[in-house]
C-alpha positions in Angstrom: 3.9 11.3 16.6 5.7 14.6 15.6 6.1 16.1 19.2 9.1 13.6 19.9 12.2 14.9 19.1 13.8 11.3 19.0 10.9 9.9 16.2 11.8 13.3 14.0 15.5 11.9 14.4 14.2 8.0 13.4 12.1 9.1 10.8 14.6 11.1 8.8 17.4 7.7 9.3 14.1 5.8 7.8 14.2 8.6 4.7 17.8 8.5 4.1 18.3 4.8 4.6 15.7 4.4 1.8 17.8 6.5 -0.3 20.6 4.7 0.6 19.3 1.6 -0.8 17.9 2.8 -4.2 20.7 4.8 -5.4 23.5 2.0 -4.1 25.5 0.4 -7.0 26.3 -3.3 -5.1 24.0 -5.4 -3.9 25.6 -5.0 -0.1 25.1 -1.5 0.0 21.1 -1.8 -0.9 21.5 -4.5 1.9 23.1 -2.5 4.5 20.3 0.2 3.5 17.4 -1.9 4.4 18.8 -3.2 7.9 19.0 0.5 9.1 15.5 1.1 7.5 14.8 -1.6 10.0 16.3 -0.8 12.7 15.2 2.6 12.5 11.2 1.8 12.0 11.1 -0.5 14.9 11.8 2.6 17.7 8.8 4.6 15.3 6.4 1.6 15.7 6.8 1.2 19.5 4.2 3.5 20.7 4.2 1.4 24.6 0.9 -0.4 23.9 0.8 -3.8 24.2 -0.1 -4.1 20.3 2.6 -1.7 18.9 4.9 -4.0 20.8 3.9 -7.3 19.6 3.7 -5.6 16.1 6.7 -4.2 16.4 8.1 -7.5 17.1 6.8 -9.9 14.0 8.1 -7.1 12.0 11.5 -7.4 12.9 11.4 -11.3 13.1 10.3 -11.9 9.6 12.4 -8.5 8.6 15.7 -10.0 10.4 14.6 -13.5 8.2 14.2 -11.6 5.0 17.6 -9.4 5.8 19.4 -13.2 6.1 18.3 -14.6 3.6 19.1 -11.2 1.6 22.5 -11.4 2.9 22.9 -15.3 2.4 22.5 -15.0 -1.3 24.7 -11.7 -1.7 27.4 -13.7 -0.5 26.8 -16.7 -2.6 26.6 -14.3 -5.8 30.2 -12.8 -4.6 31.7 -16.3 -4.4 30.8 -17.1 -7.7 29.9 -13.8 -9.8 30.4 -14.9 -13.1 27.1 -16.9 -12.9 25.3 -14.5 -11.0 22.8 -14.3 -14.1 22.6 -17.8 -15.4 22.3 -19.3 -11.5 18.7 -19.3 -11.3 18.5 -20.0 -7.2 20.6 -17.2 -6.3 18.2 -15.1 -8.2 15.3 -16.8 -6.7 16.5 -16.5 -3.3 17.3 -12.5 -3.9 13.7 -12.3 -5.1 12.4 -14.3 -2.4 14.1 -11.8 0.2 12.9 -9.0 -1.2 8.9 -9.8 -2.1 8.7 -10.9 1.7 10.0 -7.6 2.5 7.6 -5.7 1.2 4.4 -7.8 2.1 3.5 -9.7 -1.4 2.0 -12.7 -1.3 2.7 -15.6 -0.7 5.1 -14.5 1.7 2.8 -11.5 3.3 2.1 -13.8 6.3 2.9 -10.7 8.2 1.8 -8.1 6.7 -2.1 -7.8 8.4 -0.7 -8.7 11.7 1.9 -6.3 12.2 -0.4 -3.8 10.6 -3.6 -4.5 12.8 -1.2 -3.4 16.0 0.0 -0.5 14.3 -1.2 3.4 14.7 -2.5 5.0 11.4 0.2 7.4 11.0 2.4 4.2 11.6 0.4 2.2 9.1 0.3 4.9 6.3 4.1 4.3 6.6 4.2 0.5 6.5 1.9 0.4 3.3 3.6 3.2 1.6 7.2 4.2 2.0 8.8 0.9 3.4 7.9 -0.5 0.3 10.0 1.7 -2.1 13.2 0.4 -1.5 12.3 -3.5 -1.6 10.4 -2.9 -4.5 13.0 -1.0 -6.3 15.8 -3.4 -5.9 12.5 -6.0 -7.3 12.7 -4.0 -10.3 16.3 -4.7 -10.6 16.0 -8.3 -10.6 13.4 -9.6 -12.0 12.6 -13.2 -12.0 9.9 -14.2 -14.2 8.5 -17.4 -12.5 8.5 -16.2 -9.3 7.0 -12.7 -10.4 3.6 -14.1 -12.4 3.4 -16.3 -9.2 3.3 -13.6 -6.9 1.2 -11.1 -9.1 -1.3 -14.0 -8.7 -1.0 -15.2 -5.2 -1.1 -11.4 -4.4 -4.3 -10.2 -6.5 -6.4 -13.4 -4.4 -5.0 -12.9 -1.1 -6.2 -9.3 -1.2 -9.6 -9.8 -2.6 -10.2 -12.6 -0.8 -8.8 -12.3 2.6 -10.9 -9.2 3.1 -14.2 -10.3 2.8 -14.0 -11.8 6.5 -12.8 -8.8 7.7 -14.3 -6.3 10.4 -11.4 -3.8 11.3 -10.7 -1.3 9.1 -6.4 -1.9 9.6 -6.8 -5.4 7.8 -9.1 -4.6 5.3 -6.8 -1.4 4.1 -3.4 -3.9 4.7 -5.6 -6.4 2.4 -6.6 -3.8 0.1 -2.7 -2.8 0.0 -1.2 -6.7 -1.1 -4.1 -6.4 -4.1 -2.5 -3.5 -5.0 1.1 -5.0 -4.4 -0.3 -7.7 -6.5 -0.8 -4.7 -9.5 2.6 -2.7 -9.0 4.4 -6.0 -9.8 2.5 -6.2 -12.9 3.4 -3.1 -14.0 7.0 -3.8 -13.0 6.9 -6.5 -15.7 6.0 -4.1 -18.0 8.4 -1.3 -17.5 9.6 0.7 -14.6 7.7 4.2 -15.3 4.9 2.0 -14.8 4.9 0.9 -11.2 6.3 3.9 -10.3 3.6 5.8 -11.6 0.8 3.4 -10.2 2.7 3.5 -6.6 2.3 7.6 -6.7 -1.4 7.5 -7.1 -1.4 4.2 -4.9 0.5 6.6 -2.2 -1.7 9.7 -2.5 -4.9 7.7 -2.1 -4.2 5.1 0.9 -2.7 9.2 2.5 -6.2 10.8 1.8 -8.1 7.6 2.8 -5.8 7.5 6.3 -5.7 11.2 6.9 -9.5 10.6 7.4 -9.7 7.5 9.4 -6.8 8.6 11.2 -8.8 12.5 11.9 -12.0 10.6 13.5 -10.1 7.9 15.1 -11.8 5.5 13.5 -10.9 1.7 13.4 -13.5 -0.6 12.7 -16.7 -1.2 10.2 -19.4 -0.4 12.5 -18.3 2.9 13.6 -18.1 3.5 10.1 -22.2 3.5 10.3 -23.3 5.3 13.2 -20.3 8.1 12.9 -21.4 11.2 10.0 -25.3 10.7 10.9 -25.5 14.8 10.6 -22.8 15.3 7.7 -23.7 14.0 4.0 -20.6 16.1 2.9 -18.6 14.0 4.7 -20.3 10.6 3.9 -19.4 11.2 0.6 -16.3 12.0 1.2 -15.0 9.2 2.8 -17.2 6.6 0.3 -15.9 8.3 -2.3 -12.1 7.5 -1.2 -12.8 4.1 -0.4 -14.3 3.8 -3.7 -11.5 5.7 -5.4 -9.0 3.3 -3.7 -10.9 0.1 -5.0 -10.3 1.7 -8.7 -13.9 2.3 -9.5 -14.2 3.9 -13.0 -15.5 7.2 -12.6 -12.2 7.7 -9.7 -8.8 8.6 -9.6 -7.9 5.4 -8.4 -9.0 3.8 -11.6 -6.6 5.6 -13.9 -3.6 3.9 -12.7 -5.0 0.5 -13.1 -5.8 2.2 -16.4 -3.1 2.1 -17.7 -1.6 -1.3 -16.3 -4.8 -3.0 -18.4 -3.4 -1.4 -21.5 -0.3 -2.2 -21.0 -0.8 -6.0 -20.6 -3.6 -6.0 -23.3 -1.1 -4.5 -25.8 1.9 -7.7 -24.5 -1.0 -10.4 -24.6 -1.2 -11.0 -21.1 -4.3 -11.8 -21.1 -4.6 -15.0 -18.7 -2.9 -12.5 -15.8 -4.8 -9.4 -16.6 -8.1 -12.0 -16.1 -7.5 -13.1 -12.9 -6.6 -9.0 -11.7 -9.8 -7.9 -12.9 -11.8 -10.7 -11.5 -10.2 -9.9 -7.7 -10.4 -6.7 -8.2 -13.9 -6.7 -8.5 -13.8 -9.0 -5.5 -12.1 -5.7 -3.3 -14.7 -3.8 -5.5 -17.5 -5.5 -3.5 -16.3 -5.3 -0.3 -15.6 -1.4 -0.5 -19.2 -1.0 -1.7 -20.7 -3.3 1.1 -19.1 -0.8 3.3 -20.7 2.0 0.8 -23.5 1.2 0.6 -25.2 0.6 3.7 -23.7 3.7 5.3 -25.0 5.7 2.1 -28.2 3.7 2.2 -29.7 3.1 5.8 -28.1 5.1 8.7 -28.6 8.7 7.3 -30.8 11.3 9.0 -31.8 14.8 7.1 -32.4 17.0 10.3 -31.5 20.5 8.2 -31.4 22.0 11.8 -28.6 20.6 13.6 -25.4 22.6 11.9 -21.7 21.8 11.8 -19.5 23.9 13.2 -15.8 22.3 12.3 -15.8 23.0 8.6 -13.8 25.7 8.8 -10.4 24.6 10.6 -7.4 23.7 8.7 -7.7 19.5 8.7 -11.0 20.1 7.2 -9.9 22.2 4.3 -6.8 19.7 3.4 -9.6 16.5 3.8 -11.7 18.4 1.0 -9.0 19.2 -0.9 -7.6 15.3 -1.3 -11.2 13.6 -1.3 -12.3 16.2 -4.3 -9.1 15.5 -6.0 -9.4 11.8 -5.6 -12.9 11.8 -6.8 -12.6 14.0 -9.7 -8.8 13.2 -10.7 -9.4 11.0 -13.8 -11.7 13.5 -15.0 -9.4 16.4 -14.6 -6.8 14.7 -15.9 -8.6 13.7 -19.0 -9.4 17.1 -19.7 -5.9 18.1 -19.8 -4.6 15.2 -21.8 -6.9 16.6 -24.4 -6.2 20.5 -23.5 -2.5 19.5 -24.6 
């Protein structure tokens, strides 16, 4: 992806435009952010496969929609701006725009499709940084209705439409709207929240892609027959899937952590119910991929040695799968060294 001088040029537009839309003090400027964040991920997504094309494609239709409807109800809150507050529809309709953007359900028709065309590198990008500036301007506005909706629609859709799943693209764009479904919780608590759950969020779907992306791999049975020879790397890549579900032991279960506490300690018990119960749902379908591979397709030939350990993409793979693993534990141990 890097050895094109013209995506270096559209992915630094991509950076700055999300800049331009989080630190912008009118509503038009965040807007006028996110259309060049468009218009400057659709050249990145284009790879000239038919799939990147068609992806490429439903993003910017239901982008362009989002972007109108955006625009639609900027210019009804400048009409009339002393109700901008009290008019409940305008907010609605800004809220609207903005959870389609980023892929929350129920409005993340979108989201697998697009996703299922995309490259990894290209993926990584979709499920992480496009959805900083959408869900910042969220944070802005929050509409309570629509928010306890969508934290509900979201935590379903991405336990439930992943248990049909065979490529690894969907289950990991699923696995991303559950975790949408979370972040907007926390946004309802505060914003140090969310922002903290979308870091570890960002560093785990990045170690879990880096990997995927290193052995090309893109569905659940290659996932079987692929590390026959290597335990080491078995575990790694279990580990991160498991990690990424929020499994206890895990890094990925300290963010979700703290978003339980947070709604146990502002009674939110109905909606911290139904996240825990889907979550266990994404639980199961990251262990039905565990499990067999850990299970059944592993041969102990002590012979037959490795020789690929020692390159560069190895060391950084260790590096993020040992931190991902042991995290919560490391980080326990210096909440209690301090």
């Amino acid at each position: 992806m890097f050895n094109n001088s013209s995506k270096i040029l559209f992915l630094s537009i991509l950076m700055m435009s999300t800049l331009i839309s989080i630190s912008a003090n009118s509503w038009m400027g965040a807007w006028m952010g996110l259309e060049i964040n468009l218009l400057s991920f659709i050249p990145l997504m284009s790879d000239n496969k038919l799939m990147s094309t068609e992806s490429s494609l439903k993003y910017f239709l239901t982008q362009a929609l989002a972007s109108s409807m955006f625009l639609f109800a900027i210019i009804l809150f400048l009409m009339n701006s002393n109700e901008m507050y009290s008019n409940s529809f305008m907010k609605m309709m800004i809220f609207s725009s903005l959870l389609l953007k980023s892929g929350a359900a129920p409005f993340h028709f979108w989201f697998p499709n697009v996703i299922e065309g995309l490259s990894w590198i290209n993926s990584l990008i979709l499920m992480t940084w496009q959805k900083i500036a959408p869900l910042m301007l969220i944070s802005y506005i929050i509409y309570k209705p629509l928010i306890i909706t969508s934290i509900i629609f979201s935590s379903n859709v991405g336990a439930l439409g992943g248990l049909n799943q065979t490529s690894l693209r969907k289950l990991m764009a699923y696995s991303s709207i559950n975790h949408l479904g979370w972040m907007l919780a926390a946004m309802y608590q505060n914003n140090l929240l969310w922002m903290t759950y979308f870091s570890f969020y960002s560093f785990l779907t990045f170690s879990m892609i880096f990997l995927l992306n290193m052995y090309k791999i893109s569905h659940i049975n290659q996932l079987f027959s692929l590390f026959y020879y290597s335990k080491s790397m078995k575990f790694f890549i279990f580990f991160n899937l498991l990690s990424l579900g929020g499994l206890p032991p895990f890094l990925g279960f300290f963010p979700k952590w703290i978003v339980i506490q947070s709604l146990v300690l502002t009674n939110q018990f109905f909606l911290l119910t139904i996240m825990v119960l889907m979550t266990l749902i994404t639980l199961y379908f990251y262990i039905r991929l565990s499990y067999s591979a850990f299970m059944l397709n592993y041969y102990e030939i002590n012979w037959i040695k490795n020789s690929n350990y020692n390159n560069m993409k190895m060391n950084m793979l260790m590096l993020f799968s040992f931190i991902s693993s042991f995290g919560l534990f490391m980080i326990s141990c210096m909440y209690f060294l301090l």
